[in-house]
C-alpha positions as CSV (number, residue, x, y, z in Angstrom):
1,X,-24.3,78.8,14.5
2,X,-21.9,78.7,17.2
3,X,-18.9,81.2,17.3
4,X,-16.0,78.3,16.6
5,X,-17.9,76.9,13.3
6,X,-18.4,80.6,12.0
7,X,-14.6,80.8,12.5
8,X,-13.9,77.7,10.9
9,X,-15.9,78.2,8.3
10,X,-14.2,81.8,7.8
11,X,-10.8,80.2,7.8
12,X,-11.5,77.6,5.3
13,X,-13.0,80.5,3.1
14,X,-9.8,82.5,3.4
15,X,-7.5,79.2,2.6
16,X,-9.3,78.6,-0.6
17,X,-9.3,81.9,-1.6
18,X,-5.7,82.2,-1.5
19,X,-5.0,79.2,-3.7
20,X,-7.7,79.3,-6.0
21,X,-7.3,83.5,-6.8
22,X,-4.3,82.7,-8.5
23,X,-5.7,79.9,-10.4
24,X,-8.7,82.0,-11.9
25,X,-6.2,84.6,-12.4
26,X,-4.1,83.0,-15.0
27,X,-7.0,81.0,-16.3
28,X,-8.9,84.3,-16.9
29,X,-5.6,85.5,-18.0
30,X,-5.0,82.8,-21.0
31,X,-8.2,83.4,-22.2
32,X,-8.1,87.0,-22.9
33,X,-5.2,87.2,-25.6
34,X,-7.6,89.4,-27.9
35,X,-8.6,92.1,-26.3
36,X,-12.9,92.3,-25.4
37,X,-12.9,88.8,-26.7
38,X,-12.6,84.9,-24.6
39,X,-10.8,82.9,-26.6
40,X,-9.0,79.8,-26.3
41,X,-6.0,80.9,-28.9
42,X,-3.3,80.7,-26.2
43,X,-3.7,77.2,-25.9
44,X,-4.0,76.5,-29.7
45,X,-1.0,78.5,-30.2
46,X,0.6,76.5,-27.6
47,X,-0.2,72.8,-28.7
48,X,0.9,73.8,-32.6
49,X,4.5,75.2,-31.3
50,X,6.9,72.4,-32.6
51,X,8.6,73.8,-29.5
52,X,6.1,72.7,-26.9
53,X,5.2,69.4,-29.1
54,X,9.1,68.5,-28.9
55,X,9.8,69.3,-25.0
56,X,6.3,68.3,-24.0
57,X,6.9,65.2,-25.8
58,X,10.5,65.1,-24.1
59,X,9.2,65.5,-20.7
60,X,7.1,62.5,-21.1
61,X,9.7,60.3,-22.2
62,X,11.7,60.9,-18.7
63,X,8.5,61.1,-17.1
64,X,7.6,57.5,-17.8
65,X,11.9,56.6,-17.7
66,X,11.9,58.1,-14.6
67,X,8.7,55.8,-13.3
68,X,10.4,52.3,-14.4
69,X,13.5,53.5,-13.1
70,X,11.8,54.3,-9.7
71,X,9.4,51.2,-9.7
72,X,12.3,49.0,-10.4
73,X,14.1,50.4,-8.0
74,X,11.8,51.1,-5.2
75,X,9.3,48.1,-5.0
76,X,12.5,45.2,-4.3
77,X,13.8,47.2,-2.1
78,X,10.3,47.6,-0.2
79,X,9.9,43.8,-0.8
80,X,13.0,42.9,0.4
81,X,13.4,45.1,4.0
82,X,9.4,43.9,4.6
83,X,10.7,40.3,3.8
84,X,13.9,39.6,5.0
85,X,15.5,42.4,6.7
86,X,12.9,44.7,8.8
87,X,15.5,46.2,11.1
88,X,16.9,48.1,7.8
89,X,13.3,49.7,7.6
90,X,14.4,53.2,9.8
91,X,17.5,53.2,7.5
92,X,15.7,52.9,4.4
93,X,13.2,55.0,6.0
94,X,15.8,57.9,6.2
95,X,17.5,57.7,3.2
96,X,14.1,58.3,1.1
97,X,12.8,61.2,3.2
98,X,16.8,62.7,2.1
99,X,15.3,64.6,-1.5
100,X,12.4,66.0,0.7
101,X,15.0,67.8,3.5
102,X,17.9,68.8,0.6
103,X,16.4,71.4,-1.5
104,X,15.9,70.8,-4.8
105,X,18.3,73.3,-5.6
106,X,21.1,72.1,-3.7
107,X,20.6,68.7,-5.5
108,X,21.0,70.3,-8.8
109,X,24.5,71.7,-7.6
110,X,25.3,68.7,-6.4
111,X,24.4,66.8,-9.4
112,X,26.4,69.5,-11.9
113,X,29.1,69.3,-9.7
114,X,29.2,65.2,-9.6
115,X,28.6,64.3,-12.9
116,X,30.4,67.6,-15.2
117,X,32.6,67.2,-17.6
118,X,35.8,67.0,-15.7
119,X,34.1,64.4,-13.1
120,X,35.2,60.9,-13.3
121,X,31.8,59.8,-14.6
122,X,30.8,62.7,-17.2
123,X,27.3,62.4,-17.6
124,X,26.3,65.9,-19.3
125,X,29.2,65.7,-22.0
126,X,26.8,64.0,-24.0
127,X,22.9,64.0,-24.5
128,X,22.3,60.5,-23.5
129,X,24.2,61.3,-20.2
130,X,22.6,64.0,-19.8
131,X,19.2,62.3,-20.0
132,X,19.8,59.6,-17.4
133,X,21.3,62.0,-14.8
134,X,17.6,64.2,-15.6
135,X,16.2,60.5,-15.1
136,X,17.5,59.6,-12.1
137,X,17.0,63.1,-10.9
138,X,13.3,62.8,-10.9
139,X,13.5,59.4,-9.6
140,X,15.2,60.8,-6.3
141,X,12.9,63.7,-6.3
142,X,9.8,60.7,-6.4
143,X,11.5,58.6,-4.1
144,X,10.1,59.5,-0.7
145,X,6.5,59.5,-1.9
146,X,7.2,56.1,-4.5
147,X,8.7,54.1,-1.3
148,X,5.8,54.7,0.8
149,X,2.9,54.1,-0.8
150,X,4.7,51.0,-2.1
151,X,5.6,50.1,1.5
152,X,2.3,50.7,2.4
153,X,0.4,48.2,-0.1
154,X,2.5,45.8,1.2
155,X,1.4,45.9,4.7
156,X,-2.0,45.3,3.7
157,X,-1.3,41.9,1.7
158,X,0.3,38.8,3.1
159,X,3.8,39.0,1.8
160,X,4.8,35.9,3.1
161,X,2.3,33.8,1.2
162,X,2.1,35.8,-1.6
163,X,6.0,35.0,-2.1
164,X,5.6,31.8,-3.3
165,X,3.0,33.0,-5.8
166,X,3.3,30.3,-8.4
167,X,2.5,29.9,-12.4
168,X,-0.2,27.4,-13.2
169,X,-2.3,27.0,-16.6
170,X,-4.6,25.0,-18.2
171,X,-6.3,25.3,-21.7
172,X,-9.0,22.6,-23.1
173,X,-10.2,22.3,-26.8
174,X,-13.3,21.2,-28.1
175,X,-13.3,18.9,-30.6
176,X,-15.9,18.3,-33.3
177,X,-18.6,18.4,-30.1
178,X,-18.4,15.3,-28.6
179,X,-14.4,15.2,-27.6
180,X,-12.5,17.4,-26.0
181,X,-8.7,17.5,-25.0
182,X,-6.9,19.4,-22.1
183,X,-3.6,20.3,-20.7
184,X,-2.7,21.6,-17.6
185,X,0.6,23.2,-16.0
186,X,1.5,23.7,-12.8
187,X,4.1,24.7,-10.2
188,X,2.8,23.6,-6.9
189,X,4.3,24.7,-3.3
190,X,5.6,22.3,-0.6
191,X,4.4,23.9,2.8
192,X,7.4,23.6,5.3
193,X,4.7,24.6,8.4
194,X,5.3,25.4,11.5
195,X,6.4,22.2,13.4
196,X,10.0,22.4,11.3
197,X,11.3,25.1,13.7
198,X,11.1,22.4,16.9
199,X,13.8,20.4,15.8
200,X,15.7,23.5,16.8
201,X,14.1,23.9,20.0
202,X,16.8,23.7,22.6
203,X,14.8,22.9,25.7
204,X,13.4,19.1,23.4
205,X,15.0,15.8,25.0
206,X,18.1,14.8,23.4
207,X,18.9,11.4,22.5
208,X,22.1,9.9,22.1
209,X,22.9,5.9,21.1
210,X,26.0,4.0,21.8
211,X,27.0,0.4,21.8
212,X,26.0,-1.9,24.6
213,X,28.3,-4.7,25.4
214,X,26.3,-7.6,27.3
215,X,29.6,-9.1,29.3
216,X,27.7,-11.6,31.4
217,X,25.3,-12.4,28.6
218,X,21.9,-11.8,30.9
219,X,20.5,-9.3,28.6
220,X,20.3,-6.9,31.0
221,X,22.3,-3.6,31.5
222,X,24.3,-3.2,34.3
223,X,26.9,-0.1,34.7
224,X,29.8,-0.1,33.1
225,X,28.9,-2.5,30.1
226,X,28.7,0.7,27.9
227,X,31.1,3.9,27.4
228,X,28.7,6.8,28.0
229,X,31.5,9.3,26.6
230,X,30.1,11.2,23.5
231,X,33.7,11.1,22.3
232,X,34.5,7.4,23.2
233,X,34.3,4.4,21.2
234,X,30.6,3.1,22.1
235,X,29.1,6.8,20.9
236,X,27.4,6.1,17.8
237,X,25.3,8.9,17.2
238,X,22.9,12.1,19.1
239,X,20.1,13.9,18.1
240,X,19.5,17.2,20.1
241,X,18.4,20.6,18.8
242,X,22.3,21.7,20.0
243,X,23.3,19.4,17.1
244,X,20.9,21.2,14.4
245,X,22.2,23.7,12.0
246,X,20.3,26.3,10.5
247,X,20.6,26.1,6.5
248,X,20.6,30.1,5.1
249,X,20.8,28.4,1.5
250,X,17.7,26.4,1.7
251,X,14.8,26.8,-0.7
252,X,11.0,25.6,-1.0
253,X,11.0,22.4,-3.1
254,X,9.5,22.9,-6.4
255,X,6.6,20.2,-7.9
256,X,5.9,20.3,-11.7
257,X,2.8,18.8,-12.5
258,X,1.5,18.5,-16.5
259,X,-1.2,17.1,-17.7
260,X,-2.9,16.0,-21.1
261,X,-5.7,14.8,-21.6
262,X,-8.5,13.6,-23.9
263,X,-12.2,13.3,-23.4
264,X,-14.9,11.6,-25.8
265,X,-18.4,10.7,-25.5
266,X,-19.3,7.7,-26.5
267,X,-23.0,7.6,-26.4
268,X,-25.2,9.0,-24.7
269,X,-24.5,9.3,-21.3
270,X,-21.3,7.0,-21.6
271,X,-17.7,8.6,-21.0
272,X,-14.3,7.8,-22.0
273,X,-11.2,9.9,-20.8
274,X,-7.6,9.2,-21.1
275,X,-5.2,11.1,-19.7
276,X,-1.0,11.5,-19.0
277,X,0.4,13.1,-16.0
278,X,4.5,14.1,-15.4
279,X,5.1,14.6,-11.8
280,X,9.1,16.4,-10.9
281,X,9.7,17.2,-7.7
282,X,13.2,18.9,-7.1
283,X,14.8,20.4,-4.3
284,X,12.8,18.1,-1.9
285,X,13.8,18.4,1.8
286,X,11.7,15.1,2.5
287,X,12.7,11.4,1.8
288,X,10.6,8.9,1.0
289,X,10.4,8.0,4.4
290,X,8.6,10.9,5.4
291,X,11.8,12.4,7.3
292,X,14.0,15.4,7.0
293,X,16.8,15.2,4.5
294,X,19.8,15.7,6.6
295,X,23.6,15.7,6.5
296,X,26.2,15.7,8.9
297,X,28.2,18.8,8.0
298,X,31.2,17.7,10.3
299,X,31.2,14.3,8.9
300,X,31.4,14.9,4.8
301,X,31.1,12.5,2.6
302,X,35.4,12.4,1.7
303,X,36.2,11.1,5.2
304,X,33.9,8.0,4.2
305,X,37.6,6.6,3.4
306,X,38.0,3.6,4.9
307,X,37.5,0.6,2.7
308,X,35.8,-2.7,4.9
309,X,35.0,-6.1,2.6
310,X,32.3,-8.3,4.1
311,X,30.9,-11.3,2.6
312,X,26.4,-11.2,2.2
313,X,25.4,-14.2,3.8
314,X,21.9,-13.9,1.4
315,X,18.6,-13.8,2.4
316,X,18.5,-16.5,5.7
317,X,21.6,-14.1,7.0
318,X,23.3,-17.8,7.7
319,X,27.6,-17.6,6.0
320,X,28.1,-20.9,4.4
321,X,25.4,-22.2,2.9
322,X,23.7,-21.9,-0.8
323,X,21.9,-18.4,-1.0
324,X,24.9,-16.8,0.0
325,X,25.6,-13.7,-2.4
326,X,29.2,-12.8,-2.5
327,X,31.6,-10.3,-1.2
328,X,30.0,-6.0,-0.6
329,X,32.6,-3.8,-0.1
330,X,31.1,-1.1,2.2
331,X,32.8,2.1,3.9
332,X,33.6,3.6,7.5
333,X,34.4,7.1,8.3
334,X,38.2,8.0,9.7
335,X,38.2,7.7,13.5
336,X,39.9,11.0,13.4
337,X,36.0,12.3,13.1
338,X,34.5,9.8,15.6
339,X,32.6,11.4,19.0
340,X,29.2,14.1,19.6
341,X,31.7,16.9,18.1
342,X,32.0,15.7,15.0
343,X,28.1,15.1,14.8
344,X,25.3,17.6,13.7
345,X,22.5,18.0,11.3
346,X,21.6,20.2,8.7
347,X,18.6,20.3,6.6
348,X,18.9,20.5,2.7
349,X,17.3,20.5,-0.7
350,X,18.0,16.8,-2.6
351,X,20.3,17.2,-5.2
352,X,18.5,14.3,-6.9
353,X,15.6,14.4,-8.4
354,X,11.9,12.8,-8.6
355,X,9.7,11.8,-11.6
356,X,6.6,10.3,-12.5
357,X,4.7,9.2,-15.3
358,X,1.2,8.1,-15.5
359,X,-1.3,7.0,-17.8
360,X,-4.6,6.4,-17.0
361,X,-8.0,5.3,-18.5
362,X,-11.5,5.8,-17.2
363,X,-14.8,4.8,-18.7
364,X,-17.9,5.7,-17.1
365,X,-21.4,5.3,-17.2
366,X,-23.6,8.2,-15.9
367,X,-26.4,7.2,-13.9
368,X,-29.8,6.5,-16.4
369,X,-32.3,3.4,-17.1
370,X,-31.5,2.6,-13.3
371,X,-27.9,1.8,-12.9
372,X,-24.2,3.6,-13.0
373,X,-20.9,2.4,-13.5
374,X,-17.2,3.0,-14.0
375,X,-13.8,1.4,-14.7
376,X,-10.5,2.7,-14.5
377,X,-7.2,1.6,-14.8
378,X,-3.5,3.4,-14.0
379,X,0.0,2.8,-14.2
380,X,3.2,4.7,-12.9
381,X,6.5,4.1,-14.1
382,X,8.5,5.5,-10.7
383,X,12.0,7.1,-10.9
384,X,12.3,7.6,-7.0
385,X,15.5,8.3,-5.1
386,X,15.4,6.3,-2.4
387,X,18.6,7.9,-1.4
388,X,17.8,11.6,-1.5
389,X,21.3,12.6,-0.8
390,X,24.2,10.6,-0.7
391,X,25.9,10.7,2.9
392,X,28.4,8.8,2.7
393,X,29.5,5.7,0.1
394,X,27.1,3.1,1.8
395,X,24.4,5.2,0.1
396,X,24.9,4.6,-3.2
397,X,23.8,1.1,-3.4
398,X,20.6,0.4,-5.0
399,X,19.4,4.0,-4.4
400,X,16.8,4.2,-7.2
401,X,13.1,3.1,-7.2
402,X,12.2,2.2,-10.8
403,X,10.1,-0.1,-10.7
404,X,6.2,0.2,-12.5
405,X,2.9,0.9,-10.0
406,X,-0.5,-0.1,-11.0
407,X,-3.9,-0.1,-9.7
408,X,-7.6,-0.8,-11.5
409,X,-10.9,-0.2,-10.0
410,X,-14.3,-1.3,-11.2
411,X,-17.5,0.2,-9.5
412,X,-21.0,-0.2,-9.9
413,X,-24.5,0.3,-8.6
414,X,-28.1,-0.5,-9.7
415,X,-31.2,0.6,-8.4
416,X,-34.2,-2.0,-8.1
417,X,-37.5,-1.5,-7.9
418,X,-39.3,-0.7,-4.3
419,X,-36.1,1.8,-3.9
420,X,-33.2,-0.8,-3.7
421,X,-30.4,-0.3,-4.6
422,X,-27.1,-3.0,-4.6
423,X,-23.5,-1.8,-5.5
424,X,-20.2,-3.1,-5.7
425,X,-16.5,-2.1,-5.5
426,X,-13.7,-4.2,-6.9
427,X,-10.3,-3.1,-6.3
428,X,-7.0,-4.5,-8.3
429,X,-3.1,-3.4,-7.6
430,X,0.8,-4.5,-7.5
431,X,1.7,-6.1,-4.3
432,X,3.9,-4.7,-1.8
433,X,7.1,-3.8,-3.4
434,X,10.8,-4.1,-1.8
435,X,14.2,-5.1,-1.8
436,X,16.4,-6.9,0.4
437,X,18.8,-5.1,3.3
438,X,21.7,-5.9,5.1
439,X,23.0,-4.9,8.6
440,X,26.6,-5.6,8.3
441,X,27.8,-6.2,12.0
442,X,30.6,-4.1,14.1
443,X,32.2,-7.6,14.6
444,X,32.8,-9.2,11.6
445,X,31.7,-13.2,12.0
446,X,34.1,-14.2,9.6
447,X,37.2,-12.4,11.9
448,X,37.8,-9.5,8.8
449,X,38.7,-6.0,10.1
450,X,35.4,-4.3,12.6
451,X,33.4,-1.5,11.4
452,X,35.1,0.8,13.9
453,X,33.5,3.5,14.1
454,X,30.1,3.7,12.3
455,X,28.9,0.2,13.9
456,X,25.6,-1.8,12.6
457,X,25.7,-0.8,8.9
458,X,22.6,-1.4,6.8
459,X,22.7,-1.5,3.1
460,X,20.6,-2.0,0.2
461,X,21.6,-5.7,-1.5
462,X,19.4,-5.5,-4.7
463,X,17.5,-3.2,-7.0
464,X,14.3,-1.7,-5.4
465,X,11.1,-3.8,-6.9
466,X,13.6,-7.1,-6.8
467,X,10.7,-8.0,-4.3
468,X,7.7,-7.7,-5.1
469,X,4.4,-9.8,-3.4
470,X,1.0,-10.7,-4.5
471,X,-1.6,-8.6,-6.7
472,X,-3.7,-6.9,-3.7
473,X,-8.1,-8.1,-4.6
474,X,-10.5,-6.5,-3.0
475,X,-14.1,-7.2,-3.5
476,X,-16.9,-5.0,-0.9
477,X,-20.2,-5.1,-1.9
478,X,-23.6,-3.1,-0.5
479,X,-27.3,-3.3,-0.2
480,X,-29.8,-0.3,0.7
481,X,-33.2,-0.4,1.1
482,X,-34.8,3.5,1.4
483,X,-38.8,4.1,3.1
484,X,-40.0,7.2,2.8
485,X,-42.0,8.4,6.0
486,X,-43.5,11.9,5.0
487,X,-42.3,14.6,3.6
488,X,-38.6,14.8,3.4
489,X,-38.4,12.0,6.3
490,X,-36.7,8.9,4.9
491,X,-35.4,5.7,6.5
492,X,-32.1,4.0,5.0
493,X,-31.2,0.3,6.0
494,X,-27.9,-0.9,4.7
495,X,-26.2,-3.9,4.7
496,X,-22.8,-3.9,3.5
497,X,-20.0,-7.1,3.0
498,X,-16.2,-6.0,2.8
499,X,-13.4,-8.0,1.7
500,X,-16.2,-10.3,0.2
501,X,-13.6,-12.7,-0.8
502,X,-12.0,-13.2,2.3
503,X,-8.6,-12.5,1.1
504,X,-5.5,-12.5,3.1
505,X,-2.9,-10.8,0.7
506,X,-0.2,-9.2,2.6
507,X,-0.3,-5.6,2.8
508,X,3.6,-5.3,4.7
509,X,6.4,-7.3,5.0
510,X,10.0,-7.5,6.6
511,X,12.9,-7.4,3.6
512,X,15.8,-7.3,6.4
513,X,18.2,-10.5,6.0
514,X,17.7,-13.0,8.5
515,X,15.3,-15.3,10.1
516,X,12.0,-13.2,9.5
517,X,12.7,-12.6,5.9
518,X,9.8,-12.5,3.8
519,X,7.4,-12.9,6.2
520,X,4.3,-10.8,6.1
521,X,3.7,-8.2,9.0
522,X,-0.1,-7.4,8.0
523,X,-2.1,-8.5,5.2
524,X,-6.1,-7.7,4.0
525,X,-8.4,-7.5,6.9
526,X,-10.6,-10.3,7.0
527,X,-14.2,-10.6,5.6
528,X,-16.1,-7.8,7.8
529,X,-20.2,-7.6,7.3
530,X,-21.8,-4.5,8.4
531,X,-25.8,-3.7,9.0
532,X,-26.6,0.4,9.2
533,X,-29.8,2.7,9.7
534,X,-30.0,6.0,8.5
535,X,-32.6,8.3,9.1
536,X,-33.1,11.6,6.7
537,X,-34.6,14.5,7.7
């Protein structure tokens, strides 16, 4: 053995030696209360005292008070400086390893002296204020070593996700063996990701629009036809990440799902489930086109203020003849908040709120004697803010989706013999669903006062669902053929016939008054065949 192991090896010996001595010591000390005899009477004695039973019991009382306390105390504060403010960690940091560089004894001076009778806060005139100042004693005497190793478990998880931790449940009941009914409940997260921090990015292109006024009437822009001052009467509007507002108040949109639902079997191999689902979604920071919901915190909703009538010329956007539709009082914003400087965005959470209801029924057939099946059927009654915040007064018309969604689908397949098989899809649902806008002109045609300073206004003219197109059909049918070619090898040809009916129901339309009103922007794609091989291996 070499000389530095012998010595560390002697060390170590010496170490334990003087902390265990002491321990065999007073263990070989308790046991010898009779004289020549080992007993364990000391400690008998000592656990049938009513004096130890009462202070043991006492100390465990604060022990455990002094551990809620300290958990309750410690493991927010942890969460909070790892979450949101990490550059309070050396302070926090400092302030906990405080009990371990103050004696103990000076604490207890301090405490006496703090909380004593003539003290504005007497703690020890009584025996409950004497307790809590023992309590929270303990609790700073834990703190440096309850701080850490909470601070510590929390760098080894992902805080960040685990913050939006959400409840969800689900139970299911059998019923007599062949049924069975669940119900599920759930709060689901909206990822923001990581894209909604370059709307901020101050180095992105920034677009501005403002009025163009064609004075020689080619169509084509020549200097001077528009007023390229952000604060002159041609700006209309700018989008730049120097126009984007941080919002310290915003929160993740919350989505409550619940479910119930009933199962049955219906013979053998034959299914029936029918099932109701209520969707809320609150605090969304998307519309329900997919964008941002913004407000211009320069331009509130009061200075909305001035009051401009305009009469709807209907759906052919033509004054003066029969589908005209009245008088729409609409609003423009005081010019005293007109220009770039009085423009800026700010994401928040909707005040108004989604829901959905659904029924739905499916039957199915599992696959045996050669062929499979199902049908199904749904329906959604919609309460959808089309309008997810209301900006200004123009907002408020028509602003609510109620209207009913639907959609059954009937599939099928049946395997012949020689390993052919033939299937078929038939799809049923609501046509495209709308309602008719307006944009309400600067000038007004019939010489009434101009929309100064907001411009083209578009509004909402009818309740959403107010148009609502053809049932959507669609019929697609297949054929397969399988050879087997050794082993696992197989060989697939398919033939396969979509749209089989040919039909040309509109998929999109325009709902903007004027000339292309109602007409249909897509529709069904047409009648497409398709031939395939697959090999298997």
């Amino acid at each position: 053995m070499r000389r530095g192991k012998l010595w560390a090896w002697v060390i170590f010996a010496l170490g334990a030696l003087y902390f265990l001595l002491p321990l065999i010591a007073t263990v070989q000390f308790s046991l010898s209360i009779r004289r020549d005899a080992i007993t364990l009477d000391a400690y008998t004695n000592v656990i049938q005292s009513p004096v130890f039973q009462q202070t043991f019991g006492y100390s465990i009382v604060i022990a455990v008070a002094a551990i809620v306390v300290g958990l309750l105390l410690v493991v927010p504060a942890a969460y909070f400086v790892r979450l949101r403010a990490p550059q309070l960690r050396p302070i926090i940091e400092f302030v906990t390893l405080l009990p371990l560089i103050i004696p103990p004894i000076i604490l207890v001076f301090g405490y006496i002296r703090m909380y004593n009778s003539s003290s504005i806060l007497p703690l020890t005139n009584t025996d409950v204020g004497t307790n809590v100042l023992l309590t929270l004693a303990y609790v700073a005497l834990a703190l440096p070593y309850m701080y850490r190793a909470v601070d510590t478990g929390l760098r080894t998880i992902d805080v960040q996700t685990l913050t939006r931790a959400v409840p969800r449940m689900g139970m299911a009941w059998d019923v007599g063996g062949k049924s069975v009914v669940k119900a599920t409940f759930g709060l689901y997260n909206y990822m923001l990701g990581d894209t909604y921090a370059d709307a901020f990015n101050r180095n992105a292109t920034a677009q501005a629009m403002f009025n163009w006024h064609d004075l020689n009437g080619d169509k084509l822009y020549q200097p001077g036809e528009v007023n390229l001052d952000l604060g002159g009467s041609d700006f209309r509007s700018i989008t730049a990440a120097s126009n984007r507002i941080l919002n310290p108040d915003l929160k993740s949109p919350d989505i409550w799902e619940t479910t119930a639902s009933y199962e049955r079997e219906l013979a053998a191999n034959v299914g029936l489930r029918v099932m109701y689902v209520n969707k809320v979604v609150s605090g969304s920071i998307v519309n329900s086109t997919n964008n941002l919901v913004n407000i211009n915190t320069l331009r509130p909703y009061e200075v909305w203020n001035v009051p401009i009538t305009r009469r709807d010329p209907g759906p052919d956007g033509v004054l003066g003849n029969g589908d005209d539709a009245g008088k729409v009082t609409i609003y423009d914003y005081s010019a005293a908040y007109r220009g770039a400087a009085f423009t800026n965005a700010q994401t928040v959470n909707a005040p108004n709120t989604d829901r959905y209801h659904s029924i739905e029924g499916t039957l199915t057939k599992r696959f045996s004697r050669r062929w499979t099946g199902q049908v199904s059927y749904f329906t959604v009654k919609n309460h959808r803010w089309i309008s997810s915040v209301f900006t200004s007064p123009n907002d408020e018309f028509f602003p609510v989706d109620d209207t009913w969604s639907w959609a059954g689908n009937v599939t099928g397949s049946y395997r012949l013999p020689g390993d052919v098989s033939i299937s078929g899809f038939l799809q049923t649902k609501n046509g495209v669903t709308g309602q008719r806008t307006y944009i309400f002109r600067q000038v007004d045609p019939d010489g009434g006062p101009a929309i100064a300073q907001n411009g083209n206004t578009t509004v909402r003219m009818e309740p959403y669902g107010a148009r609502r197109l053809a049932a959507q059909n669609i019929l697609n049918l297949r054929g397969s053929k399988e050879f087997r070619i050794g082993g696992s090898r197989r060989l697939n040809f398919d033939v396969d016939v979509f749209n089989l009916l040919n039909a040309a129901t509109p998929t999109a339309a325009t709902f903007v008054t004027g000339p292309s009103f109602g007409y249909t922007s897509s529709v069904i794609p047409a009648r497409i065949a398709r031939l395939g091989v697959r090999f298997l291996f």
